[in-house]
N, C-alpha and C positions, 0 to 999 in steps of 0.2 A: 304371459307371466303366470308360473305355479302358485295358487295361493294352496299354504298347508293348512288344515284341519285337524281336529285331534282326532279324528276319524282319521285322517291318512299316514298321522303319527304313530299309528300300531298300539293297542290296550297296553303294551309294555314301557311303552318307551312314554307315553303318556302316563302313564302310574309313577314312572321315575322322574320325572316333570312334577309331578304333580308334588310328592315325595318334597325334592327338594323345594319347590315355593311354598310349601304350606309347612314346613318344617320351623318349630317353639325356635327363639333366638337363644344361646345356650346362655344361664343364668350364669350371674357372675357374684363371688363373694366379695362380699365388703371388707375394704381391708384396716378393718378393727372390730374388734369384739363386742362391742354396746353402741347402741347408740349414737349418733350425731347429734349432741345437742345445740341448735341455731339461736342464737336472741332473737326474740321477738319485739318489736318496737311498737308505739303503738298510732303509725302513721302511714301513709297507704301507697309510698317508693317503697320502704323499707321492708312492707310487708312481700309486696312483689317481688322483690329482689331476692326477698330470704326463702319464697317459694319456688321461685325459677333453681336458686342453687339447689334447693332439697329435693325438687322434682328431679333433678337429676342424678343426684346422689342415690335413690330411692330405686327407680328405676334402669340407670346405669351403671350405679356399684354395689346395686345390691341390698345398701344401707338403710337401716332402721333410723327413720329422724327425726327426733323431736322439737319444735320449735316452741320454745320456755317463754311466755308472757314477762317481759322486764322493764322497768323505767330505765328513764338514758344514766342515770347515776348508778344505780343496783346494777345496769347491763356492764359497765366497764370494770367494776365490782368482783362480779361471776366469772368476767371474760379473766382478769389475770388469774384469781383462784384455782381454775379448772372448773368452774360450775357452766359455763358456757364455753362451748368450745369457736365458732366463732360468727364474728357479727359484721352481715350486709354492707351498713354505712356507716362510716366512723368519717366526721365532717372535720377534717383536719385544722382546719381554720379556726373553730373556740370548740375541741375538745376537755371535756374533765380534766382534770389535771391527776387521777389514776393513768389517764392513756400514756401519756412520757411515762410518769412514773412507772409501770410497765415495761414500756421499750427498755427503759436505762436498766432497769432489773433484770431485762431480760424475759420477762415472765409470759411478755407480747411479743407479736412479730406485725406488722403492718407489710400486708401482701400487694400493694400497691391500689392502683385506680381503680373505683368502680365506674363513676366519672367525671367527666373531667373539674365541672365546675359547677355552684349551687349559690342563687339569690337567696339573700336575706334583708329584711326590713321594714320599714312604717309603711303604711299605704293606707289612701283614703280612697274612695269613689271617684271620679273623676268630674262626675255633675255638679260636686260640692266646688268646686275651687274654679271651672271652668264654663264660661258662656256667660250670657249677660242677667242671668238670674241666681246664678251660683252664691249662696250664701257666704259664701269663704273666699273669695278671690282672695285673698293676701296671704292665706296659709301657703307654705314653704315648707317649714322648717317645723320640728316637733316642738322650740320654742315658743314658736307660734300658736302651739293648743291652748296655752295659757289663756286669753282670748276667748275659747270657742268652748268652752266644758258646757254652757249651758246650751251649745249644739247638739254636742253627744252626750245629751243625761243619761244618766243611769237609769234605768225604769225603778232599780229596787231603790235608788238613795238620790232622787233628781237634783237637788243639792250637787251632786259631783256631777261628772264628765265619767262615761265607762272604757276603759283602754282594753280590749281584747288584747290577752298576752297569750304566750303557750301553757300547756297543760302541768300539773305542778309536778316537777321533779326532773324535766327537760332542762338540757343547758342553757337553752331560750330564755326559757322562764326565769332564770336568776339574773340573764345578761339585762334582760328587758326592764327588770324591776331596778337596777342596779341604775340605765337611762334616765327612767321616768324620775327618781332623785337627782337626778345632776340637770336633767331637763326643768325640774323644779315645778316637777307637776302631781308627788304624791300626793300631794292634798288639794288637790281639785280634780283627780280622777280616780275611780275606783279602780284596782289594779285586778281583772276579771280574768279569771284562768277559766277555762270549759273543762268538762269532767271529761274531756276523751278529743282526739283529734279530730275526729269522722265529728263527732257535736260542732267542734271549734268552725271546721269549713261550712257546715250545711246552715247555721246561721249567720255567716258573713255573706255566703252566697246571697241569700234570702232576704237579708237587708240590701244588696247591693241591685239585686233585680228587682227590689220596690222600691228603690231608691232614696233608702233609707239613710241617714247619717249613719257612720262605724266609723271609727278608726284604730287599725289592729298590727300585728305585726304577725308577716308571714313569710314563708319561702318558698322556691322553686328549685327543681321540677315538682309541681304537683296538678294536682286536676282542677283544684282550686282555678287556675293560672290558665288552663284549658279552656274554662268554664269561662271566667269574667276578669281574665286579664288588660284586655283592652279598656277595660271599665277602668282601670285603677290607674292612680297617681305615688309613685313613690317621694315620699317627705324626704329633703335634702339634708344632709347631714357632712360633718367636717369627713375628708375623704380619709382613706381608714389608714389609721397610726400604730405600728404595732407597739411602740412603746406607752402608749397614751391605752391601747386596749391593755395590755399585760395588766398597767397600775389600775385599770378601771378592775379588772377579774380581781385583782389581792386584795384593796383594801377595801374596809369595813366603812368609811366612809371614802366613797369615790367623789370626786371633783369636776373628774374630766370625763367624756366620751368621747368617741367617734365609729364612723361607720361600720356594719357589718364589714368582717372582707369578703373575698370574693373566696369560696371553700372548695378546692380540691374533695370530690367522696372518694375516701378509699374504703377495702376491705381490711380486717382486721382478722388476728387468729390467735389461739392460747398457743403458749411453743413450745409445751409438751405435746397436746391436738396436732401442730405441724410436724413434730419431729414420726410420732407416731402413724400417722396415715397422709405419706406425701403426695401419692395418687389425689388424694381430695385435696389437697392445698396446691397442687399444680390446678385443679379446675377453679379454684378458688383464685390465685393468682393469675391465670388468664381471661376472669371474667372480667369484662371489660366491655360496658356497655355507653353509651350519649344521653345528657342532658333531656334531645326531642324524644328517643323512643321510651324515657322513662317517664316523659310525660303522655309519649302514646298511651302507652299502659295504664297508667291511672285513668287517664280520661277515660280507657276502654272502661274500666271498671266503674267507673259513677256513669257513663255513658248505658251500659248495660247493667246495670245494677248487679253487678259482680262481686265475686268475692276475689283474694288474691289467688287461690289455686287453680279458681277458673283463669285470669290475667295471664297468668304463667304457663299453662296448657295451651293460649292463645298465640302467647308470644313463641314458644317451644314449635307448636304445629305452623305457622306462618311465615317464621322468618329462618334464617339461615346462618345467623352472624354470630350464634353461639354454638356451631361446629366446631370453630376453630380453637372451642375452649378446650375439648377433649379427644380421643383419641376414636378413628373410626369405629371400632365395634362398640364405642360407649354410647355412641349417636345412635347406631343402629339401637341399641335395646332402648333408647328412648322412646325414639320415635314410632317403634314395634307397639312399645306401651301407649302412645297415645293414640 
């Protein structure tokens, strides 16, 4: 067997070897004139998600992208405007009520799944409710907190029960405060928002591996859930109604509740943004990613104390399954880039 060398290759034909593998991948223009403006969320799927799509807009088409800091109200806001051109995860299941309003105007386009499906709801510890020293064994149901507030005092007002809700100005956050009334528990719990979502998880975690009393409301996929899922008990609630949720979101005083649903993520986009750069809303419309690997991703990220564009540089260099969102020579100058 000949093995060849680049000695036996000839100085020529090695220079032209050489020539073509170490040749820049040729740059590609963005096809719009400003900017990519992405909403930024401030929770740690959505941040991954909105840096996997800019890292490739950035590096595959070229594009300049800026990702705008916005609460979940202000983002759907921007998004029909034109102030945001478009956003990660839009949770179809209790979206604002700008997001229809949009679609029906026209002003949004909903580019289908990011994926497929997103837990929401109460959760306690699991040590509190469960085993033969469990403080709670009969807790169930969130009418059940009634009961327990001098379980979960409040450090600042021990008088109440503290209810970890979401951060203020999330759809969460309205839906939740809206329960704890009909649950009939405003006034035996403080209704405790955290100043940022990365606060919200790093002291649920913290209590839950000292084993601590909380009881809070959260969702999945996150790293939270990576971290001390198995830990947790979800509080049972009537199984979910969508005409019992509609009247629970309108009225000013609500009555009824029932369960989170089960939330389709999809992407979102302004439909002037779509009409004007199709090349980015075909990648945007093909991104389509799983429940697990978007909790791979965060876990990577609180596992390695990451930020998200390191997440997204990870998921980009290691996996494979967001090829399929672009076209060959778009991958290539990715992955050149990385």
């Amino acid at each position: 067997m000949k093995i060849l060398t680049t000695a036996g290759l000839g100085l020529a034909t090695f220079t032209a070897v050489s020539a073509v593998a170490l040749a820049p991948v040729q740059a590609q223009e963005c096809p719009i004139d400003r900017p990519v403006n992405m909403a930024g969320l401030g929770y740690e799927s959505h941040a991954f998600h909105t840096e996997v799509a800019a890292t490739i807009m950035r590096e595959g088409f070229g594009c300049e992208v800026e990702i705008i800091p916005v609460e979940t109200l202000a983002g759907f806001t921007g998004l029909a405007r034109g102030d945001l051109d478009a956003n990660m995860e839009i949770w179809t299941a209790n979206p604002p009520p700008a997001w229809q309003e949009g679609l029906d105007a026209g002003t949004l386009v909903d580019l289908g799944p990011n994926f497929p499906a997103a837990l929401e709801g109460w959760f306690v510890p699991r040590y509190l409710v469960e085993g033969p020293d469990a403080p709670a064994p009969d807790l169930r149901t969130p009418t059940d907190l009634a009961r327990y507030a001098e379980l979960f005092a409040d450090p600042e007002d021990p008088d109440k029960g503290r209810f970890y809700n979401c951060v203020a100005g999330w759809v969460c956050e309205d839906i939740n405060t809206r329960k704890l009334e009909v649950y009939g528990l405003s006034d035996l719990y403080t209704n405790f928002r955290p100043g940022s979502g990365g606060a919200m998880a790093a002291d649920i975690v913290s209590r839950v591996r000292r084993e601590r009393p909380v009881v809070f409301y959260y969702w999945a996929p996150t790293g939270l859930f990576g971290q001390v899922g198995d830990q947790l008990v979800q509080l049972e609630e009537d199984p979910f109604d969508q005409a019992i949720w509609d009247e629970m979101r309108e009225s000013d005083n609500p009555t009824q509740t029932t369960a989170y649903p089960s939330s389709p993520v999809h992407v979102g986009a302004n439909a002037e943004f779509a009409e004007a750069a199709p090349e980015l809303v075909e990648l945007l419309t093909n991104y389509e990613t799983t429940t697990l690997s978007t909790s791979q991703a965060v876990a990577y990220m609180q596992d390695n104390d990451a930020d998200a564009d390191e997440a997204a540089a990870n998921f980009l260099e290691t996996t494979t399954e967001w090829e399929s969102w672009v076209p060959a020579d778009v991958v290539e100058r990715v992955r050149a880039a990385l």
